[in-house]
ROTI-881977 format. One record per residue: residue number from 0; residue in three letters; x, y, z of N, C-alpha, C in turn. Coordinates in Angstrom, 1 decimal. Layout:
BEGIN
+-----+------+--------+--------+--------+--------+--------+--------+--------+--------+--------+
!  nr ! rest !   n_c1 !   n_c2 !   n_c3 !  ca_c1 !  ca_c2 !  ca_c3 !   c_c1 !   c_c2 !   c_c3 !
+-----+------+--------+--------+--------+--------+--------+--------+--------+--------+--------+
! NUM !  ALA !      X !      Y !      Z !      X !      Y !      Z !      X !      Y !      Z !
...
+-----+------+--------+--------+--------+--------+--------+--------+--------+--------+--------+
REM end
This chain:
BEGIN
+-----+------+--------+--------+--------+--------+--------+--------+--------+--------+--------+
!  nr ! rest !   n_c1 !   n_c2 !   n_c3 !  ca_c1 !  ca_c2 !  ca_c3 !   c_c1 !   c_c2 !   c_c3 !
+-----+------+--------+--------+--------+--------+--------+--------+--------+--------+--------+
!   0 !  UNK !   -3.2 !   -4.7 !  -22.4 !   -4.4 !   -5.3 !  -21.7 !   -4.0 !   -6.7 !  -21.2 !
!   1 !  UNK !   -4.3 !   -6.8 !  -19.8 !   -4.1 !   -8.7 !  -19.2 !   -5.5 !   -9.2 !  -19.8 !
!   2 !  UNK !   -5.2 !  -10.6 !  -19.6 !   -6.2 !  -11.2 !  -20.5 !   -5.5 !  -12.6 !  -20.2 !
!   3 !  UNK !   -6.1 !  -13.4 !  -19.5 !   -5.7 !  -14.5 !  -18.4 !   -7.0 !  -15.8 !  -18.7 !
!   4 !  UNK !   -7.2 !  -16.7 !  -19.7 !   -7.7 !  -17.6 !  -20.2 !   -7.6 !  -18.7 !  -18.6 !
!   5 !  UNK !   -6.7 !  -18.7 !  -18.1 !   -6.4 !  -20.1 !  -17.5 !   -5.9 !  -19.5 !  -16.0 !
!   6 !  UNK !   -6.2 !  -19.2 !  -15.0 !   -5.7 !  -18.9 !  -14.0 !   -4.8 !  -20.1 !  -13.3 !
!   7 !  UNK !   -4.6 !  -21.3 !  -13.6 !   -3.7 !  -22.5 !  -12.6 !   -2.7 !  -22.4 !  -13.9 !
!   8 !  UNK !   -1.2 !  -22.6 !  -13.8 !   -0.1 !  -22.6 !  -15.0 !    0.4 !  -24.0 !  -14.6 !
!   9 !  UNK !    0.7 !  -23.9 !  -13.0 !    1.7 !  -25.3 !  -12.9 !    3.4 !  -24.9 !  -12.7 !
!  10 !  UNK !    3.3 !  -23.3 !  -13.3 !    4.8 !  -23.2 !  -13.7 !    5.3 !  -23.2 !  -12.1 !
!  11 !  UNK !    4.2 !  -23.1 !  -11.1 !    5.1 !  -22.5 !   -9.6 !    4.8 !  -23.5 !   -8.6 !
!  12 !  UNK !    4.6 !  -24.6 !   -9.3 !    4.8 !  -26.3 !   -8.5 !    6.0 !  -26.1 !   -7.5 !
!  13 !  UNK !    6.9 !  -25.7 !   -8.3 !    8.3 !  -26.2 !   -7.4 !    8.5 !  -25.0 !   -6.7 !
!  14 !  UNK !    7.7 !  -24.3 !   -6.7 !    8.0 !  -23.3 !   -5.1 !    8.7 !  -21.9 !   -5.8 !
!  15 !  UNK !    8.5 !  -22.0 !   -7.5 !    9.3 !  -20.4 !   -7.8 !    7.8 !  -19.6 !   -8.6 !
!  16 !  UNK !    8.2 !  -18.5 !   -9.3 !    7.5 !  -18.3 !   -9.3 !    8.2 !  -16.8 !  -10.6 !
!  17 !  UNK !    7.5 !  -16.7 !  -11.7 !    8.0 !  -15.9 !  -12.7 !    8.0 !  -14.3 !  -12.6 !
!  18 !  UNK !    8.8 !  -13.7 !  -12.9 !    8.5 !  -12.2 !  -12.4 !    9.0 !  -11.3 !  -14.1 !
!  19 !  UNK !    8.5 !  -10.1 !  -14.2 !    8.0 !   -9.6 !  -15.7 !    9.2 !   -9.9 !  -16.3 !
!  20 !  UNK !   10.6 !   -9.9 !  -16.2 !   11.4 !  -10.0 !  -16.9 !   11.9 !  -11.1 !  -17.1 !
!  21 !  UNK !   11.0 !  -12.4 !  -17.0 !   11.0 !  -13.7 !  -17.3 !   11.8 !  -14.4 !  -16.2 !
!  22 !  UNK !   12.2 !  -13.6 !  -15.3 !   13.7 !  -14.7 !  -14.6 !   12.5 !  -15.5 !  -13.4 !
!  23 !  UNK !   12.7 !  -16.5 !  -12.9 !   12.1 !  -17.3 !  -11.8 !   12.6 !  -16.9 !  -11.2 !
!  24 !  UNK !   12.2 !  -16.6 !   -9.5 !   12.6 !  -16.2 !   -8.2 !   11.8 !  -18.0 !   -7.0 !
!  25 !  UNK !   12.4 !  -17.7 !   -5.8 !   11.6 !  -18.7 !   -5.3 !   10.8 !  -17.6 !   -4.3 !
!  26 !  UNK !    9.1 !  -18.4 !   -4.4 !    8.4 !  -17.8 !   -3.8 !    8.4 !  -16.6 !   -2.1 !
!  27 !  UNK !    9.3 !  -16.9 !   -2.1 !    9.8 !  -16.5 !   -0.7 !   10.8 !  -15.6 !   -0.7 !
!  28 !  UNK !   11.6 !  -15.6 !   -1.8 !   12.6 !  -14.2 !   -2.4 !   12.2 !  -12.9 !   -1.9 !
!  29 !  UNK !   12.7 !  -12.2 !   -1.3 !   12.9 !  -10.7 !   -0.6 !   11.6 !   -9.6 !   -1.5 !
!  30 !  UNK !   12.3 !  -10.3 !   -2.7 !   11.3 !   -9.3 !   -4.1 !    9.2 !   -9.7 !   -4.0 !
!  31 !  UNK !    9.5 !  -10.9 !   -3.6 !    8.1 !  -11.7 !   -3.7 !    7.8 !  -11.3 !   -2.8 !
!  32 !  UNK !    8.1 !  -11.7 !   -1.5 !    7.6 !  -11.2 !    0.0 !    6.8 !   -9.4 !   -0.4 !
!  33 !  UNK !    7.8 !   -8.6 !   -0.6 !    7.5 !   -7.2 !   -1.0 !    5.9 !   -7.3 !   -2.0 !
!  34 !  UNK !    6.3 !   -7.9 !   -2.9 !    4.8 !   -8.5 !   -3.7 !    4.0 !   -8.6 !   -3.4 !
!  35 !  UNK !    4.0 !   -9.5 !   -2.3 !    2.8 !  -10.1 !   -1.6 !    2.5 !   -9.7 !   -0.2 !
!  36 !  UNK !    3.3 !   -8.4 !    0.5 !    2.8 !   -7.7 !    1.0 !    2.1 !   -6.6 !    0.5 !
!  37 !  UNK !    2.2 !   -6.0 !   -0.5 !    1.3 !   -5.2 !   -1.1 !   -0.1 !   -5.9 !   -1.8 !
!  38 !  UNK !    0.2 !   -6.7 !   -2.6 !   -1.0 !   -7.3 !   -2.7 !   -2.2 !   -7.9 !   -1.4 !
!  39 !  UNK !   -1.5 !   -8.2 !   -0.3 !   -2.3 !   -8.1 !    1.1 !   -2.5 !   -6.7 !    1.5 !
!  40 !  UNK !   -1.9 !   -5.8 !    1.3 !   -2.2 !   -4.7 !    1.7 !   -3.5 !   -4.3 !    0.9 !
!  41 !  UNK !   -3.4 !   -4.3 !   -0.4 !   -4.3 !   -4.0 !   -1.0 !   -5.9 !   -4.9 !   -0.8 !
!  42 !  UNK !   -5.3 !   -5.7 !   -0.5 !   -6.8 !   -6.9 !   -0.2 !   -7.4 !   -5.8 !    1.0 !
!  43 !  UNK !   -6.6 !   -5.9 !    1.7 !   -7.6 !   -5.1 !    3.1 !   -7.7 !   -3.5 !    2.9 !
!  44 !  UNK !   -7.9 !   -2.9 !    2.1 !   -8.1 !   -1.6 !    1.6 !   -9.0 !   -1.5 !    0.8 !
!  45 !  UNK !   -9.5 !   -2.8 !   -0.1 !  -10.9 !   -3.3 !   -0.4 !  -11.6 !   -3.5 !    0.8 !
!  46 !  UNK !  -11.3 !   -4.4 !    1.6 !  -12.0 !   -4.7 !    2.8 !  -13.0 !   -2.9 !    3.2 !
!  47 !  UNK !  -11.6 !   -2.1 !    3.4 !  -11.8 !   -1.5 !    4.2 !  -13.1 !   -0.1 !    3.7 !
!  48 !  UNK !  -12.8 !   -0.4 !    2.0 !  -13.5 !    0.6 !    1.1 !  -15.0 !    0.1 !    1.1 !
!  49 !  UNK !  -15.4 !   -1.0 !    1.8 !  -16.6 !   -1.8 !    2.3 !  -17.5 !   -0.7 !    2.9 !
!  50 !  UNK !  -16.7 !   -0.2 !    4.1 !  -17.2 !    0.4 !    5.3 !  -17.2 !    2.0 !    5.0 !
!  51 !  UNK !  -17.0 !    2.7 !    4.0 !  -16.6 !    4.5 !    3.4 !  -17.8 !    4.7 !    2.8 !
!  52 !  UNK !  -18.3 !    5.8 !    2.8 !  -19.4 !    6.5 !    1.6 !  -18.7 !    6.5 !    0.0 !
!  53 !  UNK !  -17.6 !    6.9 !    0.0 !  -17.3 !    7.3 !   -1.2 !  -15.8 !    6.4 !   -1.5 !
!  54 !  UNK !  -16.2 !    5.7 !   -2.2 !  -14.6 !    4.4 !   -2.5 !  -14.1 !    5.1 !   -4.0 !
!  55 !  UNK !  -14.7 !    6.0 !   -4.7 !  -13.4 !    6.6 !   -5.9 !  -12.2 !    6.4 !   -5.5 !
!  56 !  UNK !  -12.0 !    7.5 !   -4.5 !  -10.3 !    7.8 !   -4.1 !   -9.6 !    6.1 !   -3.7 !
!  57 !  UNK !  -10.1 !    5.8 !   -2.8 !  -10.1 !    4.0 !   -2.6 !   -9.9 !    2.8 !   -3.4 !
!  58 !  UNK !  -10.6 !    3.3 !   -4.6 !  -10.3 !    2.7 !   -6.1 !   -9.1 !    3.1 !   -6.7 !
!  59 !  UNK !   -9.3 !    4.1 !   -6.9 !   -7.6 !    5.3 !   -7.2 !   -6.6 !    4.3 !   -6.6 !
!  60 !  UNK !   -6.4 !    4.1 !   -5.6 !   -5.3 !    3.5 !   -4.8 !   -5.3 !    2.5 !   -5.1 !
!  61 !  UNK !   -6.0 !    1.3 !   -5.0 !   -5.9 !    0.0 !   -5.7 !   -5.3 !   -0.3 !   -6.6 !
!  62 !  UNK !   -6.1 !    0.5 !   -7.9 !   -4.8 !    0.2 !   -8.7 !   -4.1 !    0.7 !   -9.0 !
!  63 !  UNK !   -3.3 !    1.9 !   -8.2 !   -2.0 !    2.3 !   -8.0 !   -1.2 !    1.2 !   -7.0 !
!  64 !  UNK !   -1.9 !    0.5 !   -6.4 !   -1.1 !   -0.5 !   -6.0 !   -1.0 !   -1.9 !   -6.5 !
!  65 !  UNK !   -1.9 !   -2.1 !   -7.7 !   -1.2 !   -2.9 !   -8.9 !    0.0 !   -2.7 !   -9.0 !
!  66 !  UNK !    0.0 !   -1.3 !  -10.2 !    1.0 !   -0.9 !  -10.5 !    2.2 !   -1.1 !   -9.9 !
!  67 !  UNK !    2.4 !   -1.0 !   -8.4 !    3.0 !   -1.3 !   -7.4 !    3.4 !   -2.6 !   -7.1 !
!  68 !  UNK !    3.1 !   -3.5 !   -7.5 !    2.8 !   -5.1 !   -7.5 !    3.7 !   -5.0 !   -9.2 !
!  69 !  UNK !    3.5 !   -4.7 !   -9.9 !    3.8 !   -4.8 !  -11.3 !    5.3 !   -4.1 !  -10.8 !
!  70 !  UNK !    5.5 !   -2.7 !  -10.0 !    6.6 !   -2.4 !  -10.3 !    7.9 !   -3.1 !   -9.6 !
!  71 !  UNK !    7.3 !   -3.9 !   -8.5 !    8.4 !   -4.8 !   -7.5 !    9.0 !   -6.1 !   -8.5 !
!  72 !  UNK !    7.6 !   -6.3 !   -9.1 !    7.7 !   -7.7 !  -10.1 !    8.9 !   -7.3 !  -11.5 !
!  73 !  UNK !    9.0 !   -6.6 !  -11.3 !   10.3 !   -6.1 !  -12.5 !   11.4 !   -5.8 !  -11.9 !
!  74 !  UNK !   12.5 !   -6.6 !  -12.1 !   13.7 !   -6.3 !  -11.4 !   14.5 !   -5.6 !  -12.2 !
!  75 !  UNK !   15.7 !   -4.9 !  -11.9 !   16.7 !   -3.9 !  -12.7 !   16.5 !   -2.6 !  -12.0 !
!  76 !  UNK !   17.5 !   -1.8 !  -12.7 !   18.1 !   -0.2 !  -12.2 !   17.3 !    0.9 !  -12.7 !
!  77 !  UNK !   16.3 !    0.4 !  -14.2 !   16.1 !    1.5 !  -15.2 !   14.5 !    1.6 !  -14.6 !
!  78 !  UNK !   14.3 !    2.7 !  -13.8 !   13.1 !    2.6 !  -13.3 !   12.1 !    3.9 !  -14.0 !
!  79 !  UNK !   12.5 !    3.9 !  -15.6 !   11.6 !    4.5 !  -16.3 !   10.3 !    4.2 !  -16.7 !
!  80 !  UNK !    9.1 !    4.5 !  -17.1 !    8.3 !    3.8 !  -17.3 !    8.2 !    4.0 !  -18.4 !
!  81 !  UNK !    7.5 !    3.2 !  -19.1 !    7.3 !    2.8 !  -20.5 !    6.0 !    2.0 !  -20.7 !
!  82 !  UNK !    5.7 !    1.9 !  -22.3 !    4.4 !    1.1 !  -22.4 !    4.6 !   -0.2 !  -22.1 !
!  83 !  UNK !    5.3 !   -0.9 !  -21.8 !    5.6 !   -2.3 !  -21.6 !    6.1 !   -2.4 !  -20.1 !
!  84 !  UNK !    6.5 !   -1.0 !  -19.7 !    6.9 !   -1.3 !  -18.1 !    6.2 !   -0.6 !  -17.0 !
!  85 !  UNK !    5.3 !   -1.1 !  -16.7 !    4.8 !   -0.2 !  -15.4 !    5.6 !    0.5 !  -14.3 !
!  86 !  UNK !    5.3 !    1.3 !  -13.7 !    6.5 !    2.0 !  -12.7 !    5.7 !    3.5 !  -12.0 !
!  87 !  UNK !    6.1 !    3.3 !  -10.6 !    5.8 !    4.0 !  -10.2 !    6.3 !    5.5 !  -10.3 !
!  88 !  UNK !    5.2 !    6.4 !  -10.5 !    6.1 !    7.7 !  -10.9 !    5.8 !    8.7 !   -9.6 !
!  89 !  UNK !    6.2 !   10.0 !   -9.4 !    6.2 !   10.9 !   -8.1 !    4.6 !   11.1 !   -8.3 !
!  90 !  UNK !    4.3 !   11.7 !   -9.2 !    2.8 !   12.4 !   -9.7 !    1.8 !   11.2 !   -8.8 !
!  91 !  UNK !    2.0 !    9.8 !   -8.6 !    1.4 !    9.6 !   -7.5 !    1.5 !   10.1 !   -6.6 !
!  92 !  UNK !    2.6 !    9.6 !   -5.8 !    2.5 !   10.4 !   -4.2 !    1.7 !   11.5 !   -4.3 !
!  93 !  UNK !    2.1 !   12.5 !   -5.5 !    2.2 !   13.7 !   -5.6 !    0.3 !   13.6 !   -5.0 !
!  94 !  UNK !   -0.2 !   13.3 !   -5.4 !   -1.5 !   13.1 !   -5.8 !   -2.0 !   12.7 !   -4.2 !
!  95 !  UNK !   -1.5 !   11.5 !   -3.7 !   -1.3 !   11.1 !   -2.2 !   -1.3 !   12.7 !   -1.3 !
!  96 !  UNK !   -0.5 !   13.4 !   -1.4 !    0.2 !   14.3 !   -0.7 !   -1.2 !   15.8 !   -0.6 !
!  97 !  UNK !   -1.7 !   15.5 !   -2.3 !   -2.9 !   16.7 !   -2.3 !   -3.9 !   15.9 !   -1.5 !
!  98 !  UNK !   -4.3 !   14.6 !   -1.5 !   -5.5 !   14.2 !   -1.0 !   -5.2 !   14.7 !    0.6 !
!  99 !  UNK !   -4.3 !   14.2 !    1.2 !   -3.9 !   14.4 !    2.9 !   -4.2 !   15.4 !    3.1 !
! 100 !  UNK !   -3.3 !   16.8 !    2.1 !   -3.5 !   18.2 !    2.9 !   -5.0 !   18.6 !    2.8 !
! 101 !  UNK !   -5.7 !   18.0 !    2.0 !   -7.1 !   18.2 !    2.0 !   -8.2 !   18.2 !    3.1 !
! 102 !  UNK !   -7.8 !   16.6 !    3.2 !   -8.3 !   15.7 !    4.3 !   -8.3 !   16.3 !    5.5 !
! 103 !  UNK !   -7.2 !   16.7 !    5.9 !   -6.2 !   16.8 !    6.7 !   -6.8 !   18.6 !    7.4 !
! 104 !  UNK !   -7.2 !   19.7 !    6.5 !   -7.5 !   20.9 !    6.7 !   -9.3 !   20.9 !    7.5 !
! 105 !  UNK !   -9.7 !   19.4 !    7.5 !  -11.1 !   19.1 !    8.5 !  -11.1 !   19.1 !    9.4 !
! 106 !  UNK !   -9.4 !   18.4 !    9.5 !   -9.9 !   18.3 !   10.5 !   -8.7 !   18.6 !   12.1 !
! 107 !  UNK !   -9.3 !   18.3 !   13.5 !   -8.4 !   19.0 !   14.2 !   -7.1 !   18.4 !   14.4 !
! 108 !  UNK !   -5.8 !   20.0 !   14.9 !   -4.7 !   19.1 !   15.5 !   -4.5 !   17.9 !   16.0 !
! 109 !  UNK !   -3.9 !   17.0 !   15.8 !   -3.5 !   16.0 !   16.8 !   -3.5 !   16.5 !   18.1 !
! 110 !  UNK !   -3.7 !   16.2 !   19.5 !   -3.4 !   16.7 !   21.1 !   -2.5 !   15.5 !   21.4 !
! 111 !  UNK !   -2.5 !   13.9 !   21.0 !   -1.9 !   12.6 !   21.6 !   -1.9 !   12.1 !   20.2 !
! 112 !  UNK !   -1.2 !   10.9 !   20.3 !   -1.7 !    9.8 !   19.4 !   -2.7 !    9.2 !   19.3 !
! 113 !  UNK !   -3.5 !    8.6 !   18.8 !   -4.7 !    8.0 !   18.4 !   -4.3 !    6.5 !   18.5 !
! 114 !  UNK !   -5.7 !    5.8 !   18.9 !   -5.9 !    4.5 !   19.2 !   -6.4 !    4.0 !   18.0 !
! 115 !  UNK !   -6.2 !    3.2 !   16.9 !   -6.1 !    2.6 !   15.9 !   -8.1 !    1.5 !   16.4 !
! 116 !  UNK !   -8.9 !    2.5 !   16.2 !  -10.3 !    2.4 !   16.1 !  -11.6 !    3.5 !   15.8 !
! 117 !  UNK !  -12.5 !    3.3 !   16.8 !  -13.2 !    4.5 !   16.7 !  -14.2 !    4.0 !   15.9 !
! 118 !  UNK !  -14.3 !    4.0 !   14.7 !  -15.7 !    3.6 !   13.8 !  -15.4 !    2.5 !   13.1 !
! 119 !  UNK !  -16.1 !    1.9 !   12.9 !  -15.8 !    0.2 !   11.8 !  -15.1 !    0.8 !   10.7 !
! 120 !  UNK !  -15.3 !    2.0 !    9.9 !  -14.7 !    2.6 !    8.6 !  -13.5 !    2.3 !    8.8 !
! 121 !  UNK !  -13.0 !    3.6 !   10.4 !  -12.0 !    3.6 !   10.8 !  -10.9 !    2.3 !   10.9 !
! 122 !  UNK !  -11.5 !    1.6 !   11.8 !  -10.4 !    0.2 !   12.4 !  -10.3 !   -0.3 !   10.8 !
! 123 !  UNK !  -10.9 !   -0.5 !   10.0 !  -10.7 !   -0.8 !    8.7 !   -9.4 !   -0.5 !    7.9 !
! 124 !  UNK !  -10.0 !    1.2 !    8.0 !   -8.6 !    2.0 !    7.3 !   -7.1 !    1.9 !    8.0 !
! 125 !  UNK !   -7.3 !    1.5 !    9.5 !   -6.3 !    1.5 !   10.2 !   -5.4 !   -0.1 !   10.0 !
! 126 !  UNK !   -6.5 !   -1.0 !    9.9 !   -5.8 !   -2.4 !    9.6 !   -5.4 !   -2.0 !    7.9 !
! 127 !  UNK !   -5.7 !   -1.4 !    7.1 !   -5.1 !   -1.6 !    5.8 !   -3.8 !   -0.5 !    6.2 !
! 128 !  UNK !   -4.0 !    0.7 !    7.0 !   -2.6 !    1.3 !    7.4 !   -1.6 !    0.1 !    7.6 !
! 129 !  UNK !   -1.9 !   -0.8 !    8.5 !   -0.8 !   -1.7 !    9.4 !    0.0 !   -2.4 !    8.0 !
! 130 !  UNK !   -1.0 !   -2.9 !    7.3 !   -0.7 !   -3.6 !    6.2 !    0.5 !   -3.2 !    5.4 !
! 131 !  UNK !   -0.4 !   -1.6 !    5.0 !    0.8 !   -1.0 !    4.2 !    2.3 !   -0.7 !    4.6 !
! 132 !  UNK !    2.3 !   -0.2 !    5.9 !    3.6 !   -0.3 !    7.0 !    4.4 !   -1.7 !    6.8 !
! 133 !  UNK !    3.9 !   -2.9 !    7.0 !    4.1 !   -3.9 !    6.2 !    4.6 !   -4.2 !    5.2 !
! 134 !  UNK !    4.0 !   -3.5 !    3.9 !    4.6 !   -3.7 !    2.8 !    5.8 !   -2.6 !    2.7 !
! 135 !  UNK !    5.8 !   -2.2 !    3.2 !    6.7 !   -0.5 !    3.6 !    8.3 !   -1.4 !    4.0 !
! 136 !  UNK !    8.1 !   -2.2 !    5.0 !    9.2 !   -2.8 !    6.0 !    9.7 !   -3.8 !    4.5 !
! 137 !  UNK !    8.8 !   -4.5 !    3.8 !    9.6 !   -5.5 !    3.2 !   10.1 !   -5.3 !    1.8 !
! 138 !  UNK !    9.7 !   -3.8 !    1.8 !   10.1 !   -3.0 !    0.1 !   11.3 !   -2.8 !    0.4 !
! 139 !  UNK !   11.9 !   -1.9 !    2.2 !   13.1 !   -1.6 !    2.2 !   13.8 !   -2.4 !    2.4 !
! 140 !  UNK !   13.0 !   -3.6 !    3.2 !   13.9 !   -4.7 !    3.5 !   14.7 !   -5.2 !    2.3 !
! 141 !  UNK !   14.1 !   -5.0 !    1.1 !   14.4 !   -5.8 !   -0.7 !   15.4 !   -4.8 !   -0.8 !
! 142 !  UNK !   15.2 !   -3.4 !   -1.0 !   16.0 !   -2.3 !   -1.3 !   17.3 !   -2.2 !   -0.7 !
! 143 !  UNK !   18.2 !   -3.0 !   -0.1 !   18.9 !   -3.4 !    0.8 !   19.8 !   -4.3 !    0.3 !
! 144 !  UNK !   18.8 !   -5.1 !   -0.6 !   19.6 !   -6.2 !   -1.4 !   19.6 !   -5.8 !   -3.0 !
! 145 !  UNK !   18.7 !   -4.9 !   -2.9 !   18.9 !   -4.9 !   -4.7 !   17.9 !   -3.7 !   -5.0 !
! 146 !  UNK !   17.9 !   -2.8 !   -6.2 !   17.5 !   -1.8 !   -6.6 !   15.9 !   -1.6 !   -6.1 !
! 147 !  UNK !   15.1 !   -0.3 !   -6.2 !   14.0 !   -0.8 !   -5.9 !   13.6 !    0.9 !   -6.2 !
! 148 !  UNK !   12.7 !    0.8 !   -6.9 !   12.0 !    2.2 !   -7.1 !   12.3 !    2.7 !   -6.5 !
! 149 !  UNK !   12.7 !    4.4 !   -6.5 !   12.4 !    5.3 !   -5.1 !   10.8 !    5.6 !   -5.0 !
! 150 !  UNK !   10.9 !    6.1 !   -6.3 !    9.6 !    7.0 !   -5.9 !    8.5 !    6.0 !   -5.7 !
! 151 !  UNK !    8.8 !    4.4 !   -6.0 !    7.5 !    3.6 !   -5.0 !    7.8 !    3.4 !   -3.4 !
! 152 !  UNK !    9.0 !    3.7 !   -3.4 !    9.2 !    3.5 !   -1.7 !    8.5 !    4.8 !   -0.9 !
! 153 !  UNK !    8.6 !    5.9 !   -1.9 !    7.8 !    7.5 !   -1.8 !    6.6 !    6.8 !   -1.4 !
! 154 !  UNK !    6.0 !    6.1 !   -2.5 !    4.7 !    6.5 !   -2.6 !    4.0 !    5.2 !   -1.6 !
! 155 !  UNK !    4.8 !    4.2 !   -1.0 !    4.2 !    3.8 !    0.3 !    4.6 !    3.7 !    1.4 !
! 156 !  UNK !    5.5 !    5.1 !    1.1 !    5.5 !    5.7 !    2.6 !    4.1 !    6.7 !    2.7 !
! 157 !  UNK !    3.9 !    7.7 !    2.0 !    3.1 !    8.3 !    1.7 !    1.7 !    7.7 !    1.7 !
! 158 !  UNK !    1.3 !    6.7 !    1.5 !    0.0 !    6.2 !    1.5 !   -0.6 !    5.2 !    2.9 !
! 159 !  UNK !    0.5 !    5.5 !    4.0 !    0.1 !    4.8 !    5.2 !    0.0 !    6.4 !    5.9 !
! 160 !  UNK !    0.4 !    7.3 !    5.4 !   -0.3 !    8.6 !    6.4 !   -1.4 !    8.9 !    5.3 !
! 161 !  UNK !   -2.0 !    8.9 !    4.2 !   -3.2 !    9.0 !    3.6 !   -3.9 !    7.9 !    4.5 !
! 162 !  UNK !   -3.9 !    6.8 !    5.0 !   -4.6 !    6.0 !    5.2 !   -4.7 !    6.5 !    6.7 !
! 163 !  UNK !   -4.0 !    6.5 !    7.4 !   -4.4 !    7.0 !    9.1 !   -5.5 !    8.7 !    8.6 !
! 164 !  UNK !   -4.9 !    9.1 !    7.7 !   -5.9 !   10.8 !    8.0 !   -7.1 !   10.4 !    7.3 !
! 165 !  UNK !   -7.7 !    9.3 !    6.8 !   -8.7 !    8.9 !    6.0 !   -9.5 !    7.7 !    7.8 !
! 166 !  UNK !   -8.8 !    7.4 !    8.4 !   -9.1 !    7.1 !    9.3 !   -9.7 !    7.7 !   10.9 !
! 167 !  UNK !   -9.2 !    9.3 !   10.2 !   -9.9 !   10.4 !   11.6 !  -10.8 !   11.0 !   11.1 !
! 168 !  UNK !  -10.7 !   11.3 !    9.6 !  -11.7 !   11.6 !    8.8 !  -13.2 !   10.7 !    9.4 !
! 169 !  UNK !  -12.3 !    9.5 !    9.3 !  -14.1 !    8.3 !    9.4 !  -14.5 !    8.6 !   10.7 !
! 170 !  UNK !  -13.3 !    8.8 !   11.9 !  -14.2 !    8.8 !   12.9 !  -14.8 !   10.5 !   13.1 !
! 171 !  UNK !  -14.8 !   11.6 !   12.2 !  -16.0 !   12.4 !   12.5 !  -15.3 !   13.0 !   13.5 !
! 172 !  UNK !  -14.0 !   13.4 !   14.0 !  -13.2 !   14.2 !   15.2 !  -13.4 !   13.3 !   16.5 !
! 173 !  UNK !  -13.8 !   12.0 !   16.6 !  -14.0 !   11.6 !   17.5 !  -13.0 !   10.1 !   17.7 !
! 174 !  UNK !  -11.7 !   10.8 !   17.6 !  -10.8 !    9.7 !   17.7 !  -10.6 !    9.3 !   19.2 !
! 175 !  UNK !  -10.3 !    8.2 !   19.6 !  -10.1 !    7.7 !   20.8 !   -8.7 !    7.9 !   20.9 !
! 176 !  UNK !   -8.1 !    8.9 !   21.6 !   -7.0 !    9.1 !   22.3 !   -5.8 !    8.0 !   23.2 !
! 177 !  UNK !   -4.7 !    8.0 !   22.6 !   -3.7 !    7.2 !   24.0 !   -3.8 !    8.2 !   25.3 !
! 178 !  UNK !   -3.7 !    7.1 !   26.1 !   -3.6 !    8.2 !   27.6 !   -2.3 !    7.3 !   28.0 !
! 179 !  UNK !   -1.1 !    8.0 !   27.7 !    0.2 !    7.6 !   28.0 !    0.2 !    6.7 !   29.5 !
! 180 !  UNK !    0.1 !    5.6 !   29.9 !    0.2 !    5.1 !   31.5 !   -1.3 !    5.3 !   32.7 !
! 181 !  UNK !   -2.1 !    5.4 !   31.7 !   -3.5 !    5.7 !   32.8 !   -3.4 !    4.3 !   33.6 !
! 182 !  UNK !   -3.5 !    2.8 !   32.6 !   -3.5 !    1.7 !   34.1 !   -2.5 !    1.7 !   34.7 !
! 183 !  UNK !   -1.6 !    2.2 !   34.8 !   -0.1 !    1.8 !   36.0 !   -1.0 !    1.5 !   37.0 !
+-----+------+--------+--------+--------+--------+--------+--------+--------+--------+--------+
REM end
C-alpha cells in the first residue's frame, strides 16, 4: 500500500530524481521522459473519461497505467513481477485486445481515415490517443538504450488503437472522414 505523509521531499532540488531501485536519474533521463509521458498520457484519459457514460473500462486503464509508470521506474532485465515489483504482464493487453474486438464488432468498416474529432467524448479520446503515441515514441526511444518491458511496449502499443476504437464508438458511426486533397 503507498502511503505518502509529505508530498514535497526536497530529494529532487538538484534536478534528479529517485527511481524504485533507489538509483537517482536526472530528471530528463530517457527512463523519466518515458515516465512522464505516460503519466501525461494518463492525465488526459481522465480528462477524457469526463466526457464517456461509462468510465469503469477508463478506470481499468488508469491504473494499468500506474503500473506502467511503476514499471518504467524500475530499471534492470528481470521483468518478472512480484509482490514488491510491479510489471506489466500480456493478460493486460490481453484484456486491451478483448475490449477492441468488442468495440470494434459495432461498429462499421473503416472507408478512409478518420479526422481526429466528431463529438467532445471523441476529440477527448483522440487527444489521450496522441498522448499515448507519445508515450509509445519515448518508451522505444529508452528501449534503445536499455532494457524495457516487452509486454509494456505490447501493452501501449495496444492501448492507442483501444483509444481511437473508443473514439468512433463516441462518435455513434458518425466519424468525420479525410478527403485525401479536396482543397488543392
Amino acid at each position: 500500500m503507498v502511503r505518502l505523509n509529505k508530498i514535497y521531499t526536497r530529494t529532487g532540488d538538484d534536478g534528479t530524481t529517485g527511481l524504485v531501485d533507489g538509483s537517482r536519474r536526472s530528471k530528463h533521463d530517457a527512463r523519466l521522459e518515458a515516465v512522464g509521458a505516460v503519466d501525461e498520457a494518463n492525465t488526459l484519459l481522465g480528462w477524457a473519461a469526463l466526457a464517456v457514460d461509462d468510465v469503469a473500462d477508463l478506470t481499468r486503464v488508469q491504473n494499468d497505467l500506474f503500473d506502467l509508470g511503476a514499471d518504467l521506474a524500475t530499471p534492470g532485465e528481470d521483468f518478472t513481477p512480484s509482490e514488491m515489483t510491479l510489471r506489466i504482464v500480456m493478460a493486460q493487453s490481453e484484456w486491451l485486445e478483448r475490449r477492441i474486438d468488442a468495440a470494434n464488432e459495432r461498429l462499421e468498416p473503416l472507408r478512409s481515415f478518420i479526422l481526429p474529432g466528431g463529438s467532445e467524448a471523441a476529440a477527448r479520446l483522440h487527444i489521450a490517443r496522441a498522448a499515448v503515441r507519445r508515450a509509445e515514441r519515448a518508451m522505444t526511444a529508452l528501449a534503445e538504450a536499455e532494457p524495457v518491458n516487452p509486454a509494456a511496449l505490447a501493452y501501449i502499443n495496444r492501448l492507442s488503437d483501444y483509444l481511437f476504437v473508443l473514439a468512433r464508438v463516441a462518435n455513434g458511426g458518425r466519424d468525420p472522414l479525410w478527403q485525401p486533397g479536396v482543397h488543392r
